[in-house]
Wavefront OBJ file of the C-alpha trace (Angstrom):
o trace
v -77.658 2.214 -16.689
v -80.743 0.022 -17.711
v -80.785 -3.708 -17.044
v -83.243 -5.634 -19.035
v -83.623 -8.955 -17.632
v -84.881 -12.164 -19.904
v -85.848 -15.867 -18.623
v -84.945 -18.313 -21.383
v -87.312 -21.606 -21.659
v -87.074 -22.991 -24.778
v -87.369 -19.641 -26.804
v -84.933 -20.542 -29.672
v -85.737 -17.955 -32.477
v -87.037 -15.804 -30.690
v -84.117 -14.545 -28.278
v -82.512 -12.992 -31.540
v -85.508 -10.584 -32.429
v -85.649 -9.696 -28.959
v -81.817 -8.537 -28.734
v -82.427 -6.619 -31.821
v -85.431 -4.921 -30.884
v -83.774 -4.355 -27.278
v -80.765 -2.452 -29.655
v -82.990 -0.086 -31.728
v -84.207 1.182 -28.002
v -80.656 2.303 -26.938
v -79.307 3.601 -30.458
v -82.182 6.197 -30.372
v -84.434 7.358 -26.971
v -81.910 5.539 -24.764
v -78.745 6.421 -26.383
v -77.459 7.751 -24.070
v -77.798 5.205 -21.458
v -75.615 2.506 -20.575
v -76.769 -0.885 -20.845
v -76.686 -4.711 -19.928
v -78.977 -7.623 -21.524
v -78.963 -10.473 -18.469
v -80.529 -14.022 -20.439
v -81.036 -16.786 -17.638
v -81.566 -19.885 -19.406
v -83.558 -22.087 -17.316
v -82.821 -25.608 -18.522
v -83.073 -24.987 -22.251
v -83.103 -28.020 -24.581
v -84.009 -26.719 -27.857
v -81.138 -24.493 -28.921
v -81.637 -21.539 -26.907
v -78.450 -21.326 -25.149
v -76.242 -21.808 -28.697
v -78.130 -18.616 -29.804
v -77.552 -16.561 -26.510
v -73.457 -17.592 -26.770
v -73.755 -15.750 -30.035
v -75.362 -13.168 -29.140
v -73.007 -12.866 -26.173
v -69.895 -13.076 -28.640
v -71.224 -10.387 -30.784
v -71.920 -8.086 -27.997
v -70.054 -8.214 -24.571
v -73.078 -5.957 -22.712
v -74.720 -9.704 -22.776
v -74.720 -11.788 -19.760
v -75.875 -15.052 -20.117
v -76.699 -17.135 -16.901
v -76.974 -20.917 -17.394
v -78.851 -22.802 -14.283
v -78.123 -27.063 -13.596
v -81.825 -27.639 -14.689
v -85.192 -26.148 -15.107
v -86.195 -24.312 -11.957
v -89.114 -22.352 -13.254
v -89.721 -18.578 -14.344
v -89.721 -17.152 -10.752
v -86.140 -18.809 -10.216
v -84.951 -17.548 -13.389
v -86.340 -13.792 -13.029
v -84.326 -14.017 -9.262
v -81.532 -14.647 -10.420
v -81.470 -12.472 -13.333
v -82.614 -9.314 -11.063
v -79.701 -10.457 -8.039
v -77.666 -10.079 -10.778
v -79.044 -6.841 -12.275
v -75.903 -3.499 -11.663
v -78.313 -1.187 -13.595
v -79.852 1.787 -11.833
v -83.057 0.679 -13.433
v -84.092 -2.807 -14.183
v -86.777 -4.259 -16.408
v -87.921 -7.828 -16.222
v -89.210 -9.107 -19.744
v -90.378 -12.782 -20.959
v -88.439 -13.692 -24.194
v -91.464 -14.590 -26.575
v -92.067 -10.899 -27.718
v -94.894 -10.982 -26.742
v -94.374 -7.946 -24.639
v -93.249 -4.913 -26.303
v -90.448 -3.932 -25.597
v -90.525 -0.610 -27.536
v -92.049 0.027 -23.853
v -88.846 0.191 -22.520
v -88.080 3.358 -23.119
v -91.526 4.990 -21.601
v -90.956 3.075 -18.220
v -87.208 4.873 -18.269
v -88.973 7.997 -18.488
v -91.735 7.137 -15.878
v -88.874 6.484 -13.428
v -86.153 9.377 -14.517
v -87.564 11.951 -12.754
v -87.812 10.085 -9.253
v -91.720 10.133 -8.710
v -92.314 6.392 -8.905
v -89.904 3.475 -7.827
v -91.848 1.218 -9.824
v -93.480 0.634 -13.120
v -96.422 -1.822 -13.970
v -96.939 -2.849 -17.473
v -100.634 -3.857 -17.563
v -101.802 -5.675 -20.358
v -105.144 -4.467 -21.311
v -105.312 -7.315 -24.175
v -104.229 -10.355 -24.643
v -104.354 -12.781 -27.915
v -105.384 -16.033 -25.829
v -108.035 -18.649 -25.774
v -110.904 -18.344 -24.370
v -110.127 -20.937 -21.563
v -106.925 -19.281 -20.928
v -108.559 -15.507 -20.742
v -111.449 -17.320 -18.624
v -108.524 -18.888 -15.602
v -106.436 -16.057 -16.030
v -109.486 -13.678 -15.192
v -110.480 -15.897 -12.144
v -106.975 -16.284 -10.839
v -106.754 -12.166 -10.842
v -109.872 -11.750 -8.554
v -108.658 -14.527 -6.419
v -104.930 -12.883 -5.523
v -106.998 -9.175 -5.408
v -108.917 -10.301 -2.293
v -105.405 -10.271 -0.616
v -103.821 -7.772 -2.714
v -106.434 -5.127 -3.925
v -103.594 -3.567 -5.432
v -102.975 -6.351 -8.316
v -103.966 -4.636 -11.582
v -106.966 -5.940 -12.861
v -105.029 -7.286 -16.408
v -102.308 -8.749 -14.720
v -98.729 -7.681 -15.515
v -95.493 -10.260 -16.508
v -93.268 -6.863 -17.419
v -91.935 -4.495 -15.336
v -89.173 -1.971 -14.561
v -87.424 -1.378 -11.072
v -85.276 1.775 -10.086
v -82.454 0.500 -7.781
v -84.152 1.174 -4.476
v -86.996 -0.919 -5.293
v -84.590 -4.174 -6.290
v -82.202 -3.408 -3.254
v -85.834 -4.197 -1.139
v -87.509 -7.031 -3.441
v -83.748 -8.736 -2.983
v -84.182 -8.283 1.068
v -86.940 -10.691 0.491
v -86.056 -13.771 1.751
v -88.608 -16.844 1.272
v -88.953 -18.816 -1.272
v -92.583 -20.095 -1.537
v -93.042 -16.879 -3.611
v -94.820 -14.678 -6.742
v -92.655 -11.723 -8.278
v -95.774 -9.842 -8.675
v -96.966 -10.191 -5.313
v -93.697 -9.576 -3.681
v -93.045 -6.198 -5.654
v -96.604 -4.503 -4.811
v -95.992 -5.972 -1.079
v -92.829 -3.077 -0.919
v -95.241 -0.623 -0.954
v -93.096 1.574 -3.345
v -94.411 4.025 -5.677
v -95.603 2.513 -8.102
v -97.154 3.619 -11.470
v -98.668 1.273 -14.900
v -98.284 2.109 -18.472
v -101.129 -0.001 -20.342
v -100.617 -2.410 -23.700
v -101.901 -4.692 -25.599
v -99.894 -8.162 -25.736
v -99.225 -9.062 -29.120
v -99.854 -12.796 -30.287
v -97.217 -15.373 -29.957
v -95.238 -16.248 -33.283
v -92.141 -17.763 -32.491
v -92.624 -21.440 -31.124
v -95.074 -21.828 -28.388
v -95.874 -21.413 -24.534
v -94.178 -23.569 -22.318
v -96.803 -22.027 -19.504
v -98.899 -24.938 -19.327
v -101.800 -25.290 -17.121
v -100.403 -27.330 -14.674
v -97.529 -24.266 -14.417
v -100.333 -22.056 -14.112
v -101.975 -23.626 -11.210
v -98.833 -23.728 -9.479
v -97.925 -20.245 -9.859
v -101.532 -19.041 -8.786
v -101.421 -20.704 -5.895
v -98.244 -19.823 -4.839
v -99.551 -16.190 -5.275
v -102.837 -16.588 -3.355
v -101.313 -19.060 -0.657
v -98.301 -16.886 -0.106
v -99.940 -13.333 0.728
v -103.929 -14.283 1.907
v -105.273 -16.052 4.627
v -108.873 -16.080 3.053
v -108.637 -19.799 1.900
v -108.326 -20.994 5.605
v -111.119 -18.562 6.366
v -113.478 -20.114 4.377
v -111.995 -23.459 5.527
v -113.436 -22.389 8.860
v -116.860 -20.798 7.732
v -117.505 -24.111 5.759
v -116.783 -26.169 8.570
v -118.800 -23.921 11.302
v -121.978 -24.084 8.310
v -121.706 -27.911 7.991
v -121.807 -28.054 12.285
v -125.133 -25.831 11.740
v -126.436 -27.715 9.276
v -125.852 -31.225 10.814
v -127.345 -29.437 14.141
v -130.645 -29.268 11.784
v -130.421 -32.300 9.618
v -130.400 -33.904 13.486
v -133.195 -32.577 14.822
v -135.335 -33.251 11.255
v -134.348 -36.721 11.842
v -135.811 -36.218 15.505
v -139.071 -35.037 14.362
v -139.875 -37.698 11.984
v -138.872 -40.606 14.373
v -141.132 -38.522 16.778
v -144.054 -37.885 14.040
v -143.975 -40.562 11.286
v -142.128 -43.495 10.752
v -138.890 -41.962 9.884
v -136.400 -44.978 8.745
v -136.523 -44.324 4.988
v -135.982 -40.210 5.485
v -133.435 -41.390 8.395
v -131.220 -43.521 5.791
v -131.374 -40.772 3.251
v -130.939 -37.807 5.284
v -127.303 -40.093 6.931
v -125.640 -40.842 3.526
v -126.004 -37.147 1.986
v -124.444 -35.803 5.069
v -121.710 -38.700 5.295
v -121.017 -37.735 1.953
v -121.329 -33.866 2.474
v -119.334 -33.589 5.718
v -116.858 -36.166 4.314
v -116.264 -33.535 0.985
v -115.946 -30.609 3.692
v -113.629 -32.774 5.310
v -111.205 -33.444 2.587
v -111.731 -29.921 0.992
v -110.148 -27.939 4.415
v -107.570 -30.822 4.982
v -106.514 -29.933 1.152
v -106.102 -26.312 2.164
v -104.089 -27.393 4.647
v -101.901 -29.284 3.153
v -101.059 -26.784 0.481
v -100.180 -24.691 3.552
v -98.311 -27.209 5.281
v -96.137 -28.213 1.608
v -95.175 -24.622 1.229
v -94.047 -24.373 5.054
v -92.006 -27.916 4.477
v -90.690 -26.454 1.607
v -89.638 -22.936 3.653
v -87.793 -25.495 6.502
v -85.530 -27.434 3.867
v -83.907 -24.407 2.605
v -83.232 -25.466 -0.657
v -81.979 -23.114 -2.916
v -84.152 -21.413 -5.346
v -81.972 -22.620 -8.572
v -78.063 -23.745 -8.842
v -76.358 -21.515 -11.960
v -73.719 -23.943 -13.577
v -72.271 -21.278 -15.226
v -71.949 -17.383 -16.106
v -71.114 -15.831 -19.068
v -70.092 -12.153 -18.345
v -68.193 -9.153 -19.425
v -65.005 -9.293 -16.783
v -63.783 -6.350 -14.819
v -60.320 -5.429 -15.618
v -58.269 -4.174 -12.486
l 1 2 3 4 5 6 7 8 9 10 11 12 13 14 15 16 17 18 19 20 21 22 23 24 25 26 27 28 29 30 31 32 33 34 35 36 37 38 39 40 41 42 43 44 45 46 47 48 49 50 51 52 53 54 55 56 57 58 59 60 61 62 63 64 65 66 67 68 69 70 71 72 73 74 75 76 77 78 79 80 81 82 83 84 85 86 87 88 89 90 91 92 93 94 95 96 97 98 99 100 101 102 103 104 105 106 107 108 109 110 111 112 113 114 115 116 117 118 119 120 121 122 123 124 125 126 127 128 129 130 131 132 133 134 135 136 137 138 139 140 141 142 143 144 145 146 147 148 149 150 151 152 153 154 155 156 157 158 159 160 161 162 163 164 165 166 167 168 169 170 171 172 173 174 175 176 177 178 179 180 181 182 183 184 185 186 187 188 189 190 191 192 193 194 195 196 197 198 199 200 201 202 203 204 205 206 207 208 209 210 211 212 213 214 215 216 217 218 219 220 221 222 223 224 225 226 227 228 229 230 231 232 233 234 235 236 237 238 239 240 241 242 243 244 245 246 247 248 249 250 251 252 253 254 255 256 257 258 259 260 261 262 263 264 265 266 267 268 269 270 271 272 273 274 275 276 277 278 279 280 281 282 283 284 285 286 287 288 289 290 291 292 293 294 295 296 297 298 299 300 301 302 303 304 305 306 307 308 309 310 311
């Protein structure tokens, strides 16, 4: 049994395609697998979740998952993989921009019980030049504390049952789905694509969502940002150690009060950046650890639409 699992964020028009493209897969190379389509509509206001009901009451294999509010694509991708009862279980955004004529070559990759888990890596993708520029910084930044991280990034991927019995041991919450599946230390293989360009309304991934999600990846598995907090701060002790005994010399030397004044306010203002620069790291630390104490749910599901066992 596959389980293809969607997060819905205002992808009216699109969900439809999807489905149908999703159907073509297991009427021919997956025919003869059994199947379930898990939507979790994360706070949808345009639509969405009138076009998943129909899609539901046309096929009964659909499960649609409704949370209170918006709690974000990590929340939504839980929730749709706690649900997941397939043996294999692929995780897949809902703006098509991700192929998912792939499905059917990461069943394969799995079938014969070599890997646990397969990577789609994009090796393309149709996005500004801004966009390609952050997303191409924010990689290099999470590969210093996970070298494993494909070097395109990857939003799609498939899970046999194994590997989503372990990711659902995980317990925090101040957490990255793509960080927390190459942390199981599974084997794991990637199938390579090339994202198609967006159509169908547009990205609800704004920067700000960006930023949060990369440092929730980088500030959840590495411990190089306080690092450098402390190599800054042991430099700017060095430095002030020289900048004092310049200040020395010329009051020793020449008159000095001119160079003195100077030489004060660029390392007020130097030392006072360093300052505010670690205590930033630290505070991102210290908000995800607050965060980790309140145990707050990751999302609150109002409702789900399912196929019911009969006993």
């Amino acid at each position: 049994m596959v389980s293809i699992v969607v997060p819905v964020y205002r992808n009216k028009g699109s969900l439809t395609l999807l489905y149908n493209e999703c159907m073509k897969l297991f009427e021919s190379s997956l025919k003869n697998y059994a199947y379930e389509l898990v939507f979790v509509d994360d706070g949808s206001d345009d639509g969405s979740l009138e076009e998943l009901m129909e899609l539901r009451s046309q096929n009964p294999n659909v499960t649609v998952i409704k949370f209170s509010k918006n709690f974000g694509q990590f929340s939504a991708l839980h929730a749709g993989m706690h649900h997941a009862k397939g043996d294999y279980t692929v995780c897949i955004s809902a703006d098509l921009q991700d192929p998912p004529s792939l499905i059917g070559d990461m069943v394969k990759a799995l079938e014969n019980g070599d890997f646990d888990i397969v990577l789609a890596c994009r090796k393309s993708r149709p996005d500004t030049w801004f966009k390609n520029l952050t997303a191409a910084f924010h990689i290099k930044l999470v590969r210093l504390a996970a070298p494993k991280y494909p070097k395109g990034g990857f939003d799609f991927w498939m899970l046999n049952r194994k590997a989503l019995d372990l990711y659902k041991s995980l317990s925090d919450k101040i957490r990255s789905n793509q960080t927390d599946i190459l942390s199981l230390g599974l084997r794991t293989t990637h199938l390579h694509y090339d994202r198609r360009k967006r159509t169908i309304g547009k990205s609800q991934n704004n920067f700000k969502k960006r930023l949060n999600i990369s440092l929730n990846q980088i500030l959840g598995t590495a411990l190089w940002p306080l690092r450098i907090a402390l190599i800054l701060g042991l430099s700017f002790i060095g430095l002030s150690g020289l900048l004092l005994l310049k200040i020395i010399l010329d009051l020793l030397i020449k008159d000095g009060f001119v160079s003195l004044i100077t030489v004060l306010l660029c390392s007020q203002f130097l030392i006072g950046g360093l300052i505010l620069f670690c205590l930033g790291i630290i505070g991102e630390y210290v908000w995800r650890i607050y965060k980790e104490t309140k145990e707050r749910p990751l999302y609150l599901i109002e409702e789900i639409f399912e196929k019911r066992s009969i006993n």
